[in-house]
Structures are given as structure tokens and as C-alpha cells.
C-alpha positions in Angstrom: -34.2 -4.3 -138.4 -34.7 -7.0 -135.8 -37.5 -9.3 -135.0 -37.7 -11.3 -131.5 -41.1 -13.0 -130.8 -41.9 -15.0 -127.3 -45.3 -16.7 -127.1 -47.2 -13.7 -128.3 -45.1 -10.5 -128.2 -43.1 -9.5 -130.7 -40.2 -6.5 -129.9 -38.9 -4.9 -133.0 -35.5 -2.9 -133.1 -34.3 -0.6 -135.4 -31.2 1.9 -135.4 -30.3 5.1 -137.0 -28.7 8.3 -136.1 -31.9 10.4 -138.3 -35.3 10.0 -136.1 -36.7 10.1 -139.9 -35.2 7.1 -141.2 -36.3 5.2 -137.7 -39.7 6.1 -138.5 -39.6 5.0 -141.6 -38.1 1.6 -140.5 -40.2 1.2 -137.4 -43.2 1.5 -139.9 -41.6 -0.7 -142.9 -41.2 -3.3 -139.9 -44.8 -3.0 -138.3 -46.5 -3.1 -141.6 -44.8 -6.4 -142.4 -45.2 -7.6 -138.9 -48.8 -6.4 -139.4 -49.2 -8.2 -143.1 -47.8 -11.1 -141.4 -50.3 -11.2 -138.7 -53.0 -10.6 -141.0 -52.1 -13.7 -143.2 -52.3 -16.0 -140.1 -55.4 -14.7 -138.6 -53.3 -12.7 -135.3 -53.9 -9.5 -135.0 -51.5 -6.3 -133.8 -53.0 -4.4 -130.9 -51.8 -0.9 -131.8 -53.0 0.4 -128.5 -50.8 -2.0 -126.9 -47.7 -0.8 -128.6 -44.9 0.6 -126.6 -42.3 2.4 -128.1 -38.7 2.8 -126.0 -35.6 5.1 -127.6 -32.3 4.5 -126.2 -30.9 7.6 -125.5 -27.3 9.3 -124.8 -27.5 12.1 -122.2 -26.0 14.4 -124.8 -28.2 13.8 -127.3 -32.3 14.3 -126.4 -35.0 13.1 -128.4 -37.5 15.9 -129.0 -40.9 16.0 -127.3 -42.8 15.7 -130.2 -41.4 12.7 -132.5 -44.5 10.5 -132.6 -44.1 7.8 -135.6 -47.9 7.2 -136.9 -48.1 3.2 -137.4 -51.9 1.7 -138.7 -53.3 5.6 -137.8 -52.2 5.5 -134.4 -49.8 7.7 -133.1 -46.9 5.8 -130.5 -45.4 8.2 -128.6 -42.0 6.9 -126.7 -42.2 5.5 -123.2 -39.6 6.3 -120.7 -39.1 2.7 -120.0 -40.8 -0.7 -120.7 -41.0 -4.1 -119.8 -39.4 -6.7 -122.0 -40.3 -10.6 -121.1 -40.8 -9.8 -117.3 -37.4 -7.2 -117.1 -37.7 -3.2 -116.8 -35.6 -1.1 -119.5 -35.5 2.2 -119.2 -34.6 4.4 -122.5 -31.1 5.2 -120.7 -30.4 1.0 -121.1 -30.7 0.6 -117.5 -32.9 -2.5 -115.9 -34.7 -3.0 -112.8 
């Protein structure tokens, strides 16, 4: 699990070829993140939080995987922007 912060966003990665185990690590990693926060008086804005699965074209992520982080289901985003740069969930910028 990686952590990158830039003034105040923080981008977490996570890799795993079982969507259960990412799950579980995306929400290991947001609840520290979260504990973190908490400790220094930040908070996370789950409603802000984009989640972006690099995919192969032979292997699809279904529809419905939805990881549930602070009671907030995060469904994934076909692309996001990351410091001012567009990714899409094929790895390809614009």
C-alpha cells in the first residue's frame, strides 16, 4: 500500500489480483489515513473520494464492486484527475 500527499490530497494505491483483498486494503489504508487525519484535526471528505481501477481489456471489473469506506459506498470512476493530469482506468492520460 502506497501513500502520496500534495498540499491537501492524498492518492492511495493498492494492488492485488482478488477485488476482496483490495477492498480490504483500500479500507486498512483509509482508516489509518482517516485515524491520521483525525489525530491532527484534518478531516477526509468521503464524498470527495474518487476511486480509479486499472484495468486489462481481458480482464473487467464487475459492475457492482463498491468497497464501503466510513459508511460510504465509492464506486470506481472511469478516469480521474491526479495533480492537474487525467488517468483513465485503462492508464492512459489526457
Amino acid at each position: 500500500m502506497d501513500c502520496v500527499q500534495f498540499a491537501d490530497d492524498i492518492t492511495e494505491s493498492v494492488a492485488d489480483k482478488d477485488l476482496a483483498v483490495i477492498a480490504q486494503k483500500l479500507t486498512t489504508s483509509f482508516t489509518k489515513v482517516k485515524d491520521y487525519c483525525k489525530f491532527n484535526d484534518l478531516v477526509v471528505k468521503t464524498s470527495r473520494t474518487q476511486l480509479l481501477i486499472f484495468e486489462t481489456p481481458n480482464k473487467k471489473i464487475p459492475d457492482d464492486f463498491c468497497p464501503i469506506l466510513d459508511n460510504c459506498k465509492i464506486k470506481p470512476t472511469n478516469s480521474a484527475k491526479l495533480l492537474g493530469v487525467k488517468i483513465d482506468r485503462h492508464f492512459t492520460f489526457a
